[in-house]
N, C-alpha and C positions, 0 to 999 in steps of 0.2 A: 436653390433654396435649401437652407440646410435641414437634416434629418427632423424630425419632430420624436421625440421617444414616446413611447406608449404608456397610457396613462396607467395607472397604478390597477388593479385589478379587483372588485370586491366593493362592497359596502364602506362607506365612510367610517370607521369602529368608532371617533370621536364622539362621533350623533347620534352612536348608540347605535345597537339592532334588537329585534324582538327575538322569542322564542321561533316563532313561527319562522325567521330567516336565520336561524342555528339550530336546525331541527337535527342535524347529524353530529359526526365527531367531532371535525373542525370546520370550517370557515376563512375562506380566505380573504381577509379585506385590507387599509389602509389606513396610514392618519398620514395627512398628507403627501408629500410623495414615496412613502416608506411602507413599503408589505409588510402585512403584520398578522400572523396565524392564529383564532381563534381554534384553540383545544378543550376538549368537553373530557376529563378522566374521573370517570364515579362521579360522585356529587360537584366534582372543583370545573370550573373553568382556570385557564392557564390562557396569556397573551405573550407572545414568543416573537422573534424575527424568523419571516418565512423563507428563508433560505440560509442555507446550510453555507458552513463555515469554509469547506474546503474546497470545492467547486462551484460553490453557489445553488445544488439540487436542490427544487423543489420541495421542499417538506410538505406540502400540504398533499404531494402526491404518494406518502410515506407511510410506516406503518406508527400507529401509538402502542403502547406496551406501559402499561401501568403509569408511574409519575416520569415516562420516558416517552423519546420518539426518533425514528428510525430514519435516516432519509434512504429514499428509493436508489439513488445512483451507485451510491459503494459503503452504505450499510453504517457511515455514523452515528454516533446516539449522543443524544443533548437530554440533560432533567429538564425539566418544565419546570420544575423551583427556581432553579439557580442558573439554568442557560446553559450551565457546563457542557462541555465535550468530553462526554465519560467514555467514551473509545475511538479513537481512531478510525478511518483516518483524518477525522475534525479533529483539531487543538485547540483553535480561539470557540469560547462560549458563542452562543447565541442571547441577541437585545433580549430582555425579556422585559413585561408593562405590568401597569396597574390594572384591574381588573377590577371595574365597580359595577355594583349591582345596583340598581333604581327604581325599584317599582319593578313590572315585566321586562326592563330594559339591562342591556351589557354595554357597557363603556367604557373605551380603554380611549385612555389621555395621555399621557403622559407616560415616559419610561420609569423602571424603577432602577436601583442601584445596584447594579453587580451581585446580587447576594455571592459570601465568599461560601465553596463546600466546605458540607460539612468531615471534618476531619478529627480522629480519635485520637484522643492523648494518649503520651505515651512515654514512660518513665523514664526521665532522663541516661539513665544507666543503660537503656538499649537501642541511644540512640548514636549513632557513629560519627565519629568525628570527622573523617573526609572518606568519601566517595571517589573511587576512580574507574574512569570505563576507559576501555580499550576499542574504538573501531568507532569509524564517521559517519555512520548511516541513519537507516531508520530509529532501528531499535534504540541507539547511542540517544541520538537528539530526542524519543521520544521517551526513554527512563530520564533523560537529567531535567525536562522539561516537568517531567512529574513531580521528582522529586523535590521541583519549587513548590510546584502547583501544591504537594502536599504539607509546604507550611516549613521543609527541611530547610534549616538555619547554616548545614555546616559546610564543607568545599568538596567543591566537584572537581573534577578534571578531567577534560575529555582530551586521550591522545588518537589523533588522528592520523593516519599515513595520507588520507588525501591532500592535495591543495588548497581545497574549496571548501567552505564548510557545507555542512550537511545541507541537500538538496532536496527536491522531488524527483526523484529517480524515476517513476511511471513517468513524468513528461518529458527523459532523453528521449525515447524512443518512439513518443506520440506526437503530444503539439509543439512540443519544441523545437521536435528534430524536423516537423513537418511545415516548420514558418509560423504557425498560426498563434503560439504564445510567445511573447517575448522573452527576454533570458531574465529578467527583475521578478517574475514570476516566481522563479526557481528555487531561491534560497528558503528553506521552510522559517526562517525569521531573519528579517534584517542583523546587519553584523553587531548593532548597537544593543542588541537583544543579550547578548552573552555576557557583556562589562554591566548590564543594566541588571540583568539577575544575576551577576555573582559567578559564574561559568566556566571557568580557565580550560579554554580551549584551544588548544596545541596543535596547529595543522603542521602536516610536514617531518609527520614525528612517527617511527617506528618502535613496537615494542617490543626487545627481545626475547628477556625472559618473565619468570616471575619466580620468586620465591615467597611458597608459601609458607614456608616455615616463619622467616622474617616480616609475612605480609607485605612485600613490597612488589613492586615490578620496575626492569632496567631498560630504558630507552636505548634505541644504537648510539648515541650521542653521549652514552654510559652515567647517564642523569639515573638516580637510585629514586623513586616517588613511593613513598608509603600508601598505604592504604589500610580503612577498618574492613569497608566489603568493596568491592571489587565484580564488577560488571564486562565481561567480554561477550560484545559485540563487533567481531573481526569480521562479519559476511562471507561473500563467495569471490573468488575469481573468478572470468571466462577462461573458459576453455581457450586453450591456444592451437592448434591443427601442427602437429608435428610435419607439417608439406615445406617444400622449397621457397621462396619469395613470400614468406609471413611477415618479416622486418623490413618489407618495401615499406615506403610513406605512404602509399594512398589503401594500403590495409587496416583496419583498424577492428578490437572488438567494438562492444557498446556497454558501456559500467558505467564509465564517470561522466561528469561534465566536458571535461575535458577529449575524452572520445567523441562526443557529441559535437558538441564545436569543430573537433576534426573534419568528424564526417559534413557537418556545414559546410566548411569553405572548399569541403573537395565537390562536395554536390554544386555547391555554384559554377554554371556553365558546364555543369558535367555531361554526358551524351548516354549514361549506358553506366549499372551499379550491375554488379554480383551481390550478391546473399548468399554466405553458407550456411543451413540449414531454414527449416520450415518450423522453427519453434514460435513462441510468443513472442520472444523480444526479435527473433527474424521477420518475422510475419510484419509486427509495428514497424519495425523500421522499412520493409520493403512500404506500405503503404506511404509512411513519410515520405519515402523518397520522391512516391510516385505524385504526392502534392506538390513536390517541385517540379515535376514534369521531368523526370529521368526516367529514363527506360529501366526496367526492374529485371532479373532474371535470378529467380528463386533454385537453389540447389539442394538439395536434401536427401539421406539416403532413405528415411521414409518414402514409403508408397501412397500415403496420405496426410496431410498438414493436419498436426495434432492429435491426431489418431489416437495416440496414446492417452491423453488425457480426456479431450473431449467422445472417442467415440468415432466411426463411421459414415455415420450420416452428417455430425457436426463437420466432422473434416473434410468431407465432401462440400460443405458448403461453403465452407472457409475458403477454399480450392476455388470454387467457381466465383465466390465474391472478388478474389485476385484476380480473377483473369475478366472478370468484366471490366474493371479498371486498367487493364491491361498488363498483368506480371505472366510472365512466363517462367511455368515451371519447367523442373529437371529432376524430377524425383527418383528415388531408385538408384542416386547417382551420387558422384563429392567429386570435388578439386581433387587432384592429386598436384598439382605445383602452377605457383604464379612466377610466369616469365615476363616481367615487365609488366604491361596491363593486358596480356594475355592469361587465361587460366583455362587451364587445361582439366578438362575431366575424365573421370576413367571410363566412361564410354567412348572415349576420343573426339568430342567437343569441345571445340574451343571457343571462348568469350571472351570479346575487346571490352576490357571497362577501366573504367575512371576511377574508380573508388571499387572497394570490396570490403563486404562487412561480416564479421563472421559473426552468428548467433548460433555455436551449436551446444551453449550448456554452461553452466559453471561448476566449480567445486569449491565445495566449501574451505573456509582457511582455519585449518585442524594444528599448526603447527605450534603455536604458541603453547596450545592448551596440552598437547602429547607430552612437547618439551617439560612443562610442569607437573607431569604424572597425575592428570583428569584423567579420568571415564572416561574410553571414547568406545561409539559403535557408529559408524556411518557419521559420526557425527560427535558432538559432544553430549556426552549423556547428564542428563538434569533430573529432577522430579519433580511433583504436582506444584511444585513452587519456583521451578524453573533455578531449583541450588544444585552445583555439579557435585562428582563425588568429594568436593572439598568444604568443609563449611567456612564460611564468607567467600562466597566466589560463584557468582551468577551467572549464566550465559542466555542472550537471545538472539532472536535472530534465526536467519540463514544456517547457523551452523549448533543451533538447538536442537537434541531431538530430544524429545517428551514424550510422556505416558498420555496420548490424547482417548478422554473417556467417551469420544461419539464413536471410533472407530475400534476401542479396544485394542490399539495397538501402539506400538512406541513409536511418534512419526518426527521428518526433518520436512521442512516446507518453503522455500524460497519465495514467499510471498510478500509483500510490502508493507499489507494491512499485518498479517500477523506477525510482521518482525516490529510494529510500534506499537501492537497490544502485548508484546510480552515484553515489549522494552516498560510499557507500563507498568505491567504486576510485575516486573524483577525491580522498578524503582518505590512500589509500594513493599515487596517482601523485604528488601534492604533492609527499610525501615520498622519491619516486625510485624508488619501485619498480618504474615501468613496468607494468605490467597491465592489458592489453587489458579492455575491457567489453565480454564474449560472452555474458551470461547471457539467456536466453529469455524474454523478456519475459513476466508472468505480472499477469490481474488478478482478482477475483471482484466479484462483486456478491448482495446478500441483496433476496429480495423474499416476506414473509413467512418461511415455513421452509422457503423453497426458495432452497440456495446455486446459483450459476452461477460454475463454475472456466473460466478461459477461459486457455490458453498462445500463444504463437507471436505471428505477425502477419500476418493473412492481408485484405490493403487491396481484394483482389479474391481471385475463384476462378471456377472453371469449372465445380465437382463439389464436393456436401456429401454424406457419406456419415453414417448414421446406425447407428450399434448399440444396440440397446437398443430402449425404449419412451418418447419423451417425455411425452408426458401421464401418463406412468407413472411420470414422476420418476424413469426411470433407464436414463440413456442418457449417449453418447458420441460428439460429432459431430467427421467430421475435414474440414477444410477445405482443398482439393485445387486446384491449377492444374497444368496438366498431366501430372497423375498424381502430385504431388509434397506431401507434406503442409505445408501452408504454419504450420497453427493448430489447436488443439485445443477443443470445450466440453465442460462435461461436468457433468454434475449427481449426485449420489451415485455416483458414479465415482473418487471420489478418486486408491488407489491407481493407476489404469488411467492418470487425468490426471499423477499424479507418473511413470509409466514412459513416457510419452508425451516431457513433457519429459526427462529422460534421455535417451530414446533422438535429440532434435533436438541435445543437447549432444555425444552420441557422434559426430553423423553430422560434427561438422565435421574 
């Protein structure tokens, strides 16, 4: 007999509910087979689609924040006016309805119409005649996506050195890599998406230099492309291990799609993976592997998996989560050379495997921008507005660093979420609006069916305070230099991590 899906959750909203059965903030109910979120903000009721645009999170289990609302899983934010996806990592809006009132009763019937945002005019003299970004990623896909979204009439051009067009990169390493999503997933918009808004997207395409004098930049293909502002988004490389047998075929980093597919068809039927390193994207992909039922052996010169970032106790638990599923670590330890599907470690261990993935880092790609005589400190240097020491010439991303005002220091962050909220404010600054990039830097990581929400940015601390139970899977760690919360973890915590960040946004 085949599956039965489960019925819709909540109160019928059509027939209306009373006060007495929306005594709180929201409400979850239905009009037909369709979830539908009743939200209470001040005097307004709001009727929204209950689930979020990018994974489908729960919103009803999220936080509200004035004519806004947060989803618990990786920190989206939708208006309740307009449905919008005002940050990342949500794009498409959220359904939003009619909302009628009846006597003591709430009614929601019927959808309403896309309200479009609202958007500031703005003098034609400062507005630029074509846009060009440099680099295929987050940051790229989510300034030129803006720059629709904000009403921008004139040409974009995205040159990409990839193959593919811009992806979801958190799912090489998660469900993708791990079987469980399929590859149609991937593209963050269908290809039709780019000739339908106007787009000119150039895969396959390198960019050499730029000259800013003439506002332009030179393809390797020696194509000269003008530009008014000009957006670099170049990312990171991985790391490559300067060892013997790196350029075998069954070595691979993890970046692109194309890595990932790699690592696919080597894991089919494969008996036995290496992992170099114990980072994030090592850690994901060891777990992937181990959904295909490959034997895992984690390498790392760390003495703890993630230590560095999460801490002692978190890394310790990360550690024993792997080896309940069975990874076997090597810590303390690296490859020194692959001979064939042997690799050799410098303890004098050797492992037979199939596949070898190395995750131990990237660097950022600083090259174009040096070549052109930017700012660089670790990075490419920008301000509150995410503009380098060039005016017309933006940088997000991976290889940004900025004036971040929670930490009071100038930081560079290889995160996902904050390489498409600043691809956002550099496609709203383009366009003159001036708006600082203050938002709290935020990333997660999945390893098996245990999420890690991590906020803030804490490079060092003095003091980890714990709430909760970790091996309990439910806790909330805050990360303290003198007595000052620098950063947040937090595992089934959600709401606690979403008022967390809040309250680092109020504090400025």
């Amino acid at each position: 007999m085949a599956d039965q899906q489960a019925p819709p959750a909540g109160p019928d909203l059509s027939k209306g509910v009373t006060p007495s059965e929306f005594t709180g903030e929201m409400l979850l109910g239905h009009i037909g087979d369709e979830e539908v979120l009743l939200v209470r903000s001040g005097h307004e009721i709001f009727a929204i689609g209950a689930h979020c645009t990018h994974y489908n999170g729960p919103l009803a289990e999220g936080l509200v924040t004035g004519d806004s609302i947060r989803c618990p899983w990786h920190h989206a934010c939708f208006d309740l006016r307009t449905g919008e996806a005002v940050r990342a990592p949500a794009l498409s809006p959220v359904t939003v309805w009619k909302v009628e009132l009846q006597g003591d009763r709430v009614f929601v019937r019927e959808k309403r119409e896309q309200p479009r945002p609202l958007i500031k005019p703005r003098p034609a003299a400062d507005v630029p005649g074509q846009i060009v970004i440099v680099g295929g990623g987050a940051a790229s896909f989510a300034a030129a996506e803006m720059l629709r979204r904000q009403d921008y009439h004139g040409s974009i051009v995205i040159l990409s050195n990839d193959a593919a067009a811009p992806v979801d990169r958190p799912n090489l390493s998660k469900d993708y890599l791990a079987g469980s999503a399929p590859e149609d997933w991937l593209p963050l918009r269908p290809d039709d998406f780019y000739s339908e808004a106007k787009i000119d997207l150039r895969l396959n395409t390198e960019v050499t230099s730029i000259d800013t004098n003439a506002r332009h930049v030179v393809t390797s293909g020696g194509e000269t492309i003008p530009y008014d502002r000009l957006l670099l988004a170049t990312g990171a490389e991985p790391v490559r291990l300067p060892i013997p047998g790196m350029d075998q075929p069954h070595v691979h980093v993890l970046r692109s799609l194309a890595d990932s597919r790699a690592i696919i068809a080597l894991a089919d039927g494969a008996k036995r993976a290496v992992v170099i390193g114990a980072s994030f994207i090592g850690l994901e992909a060891a777990a992937s592997l181990r959904a295909r039922n490959v034997e895992v052996h984690v390498v790392g010169l760390e003495q703890r998996p993630m230590e560095r970032v999460l801490g002692p106790e978190l890394g310790d638990f990360v550690r024993a989560l792997h080896e309940e599923h069975g990874v076997i670590f090597h810590l303390g330890d690296t490859v020194t050379a692959i001979d064939g599907k042997r690799a050799t470690l410098t303890s004098g261990t050797v492992i037979e495997a199939d596949v070898v993935v190395v995750g131990v880092g990237v660097r950022p790609r600083l090259g174009l921008a040096e070549k052109a005589g930017l700012a660089i400190d670790r990075g490419v240097t920008v301000n509150a507005y995410l503009e380098t020491s060039v005016p017309g010439i933006y940088a997000a991303g991976d290889i940004a660093r900025w004036p971040d005002p929670h930490s009071g220091e100038n930081i560079r962050v290889e995160h996902w979420v904050v390489a498409e909220r600043q691809g956002q404010t550099a496609a709203r600054n383009m366009l003159g609006q001036r708006q600082p990039f203050d938002t709290v830097p935020f990333f997660w990581s999945q390893h098996y069916d245990v999420p890690i929400n991590y906020i803030g940015y804490a490079e060092k601390w003095d003091e980890i305070t714990v709430d909760g139970d970790i091996a309990g899977r439910d806790c909330l760690l805050q990360y303290k230099q003198n007595g000052r919360v620098l950063a947040v973890a937090s595992i089934y915590r959600d709401v606690a991590n979403l008022k967390a960040e809040l309250a680092m946004e109020k504090a400025l």
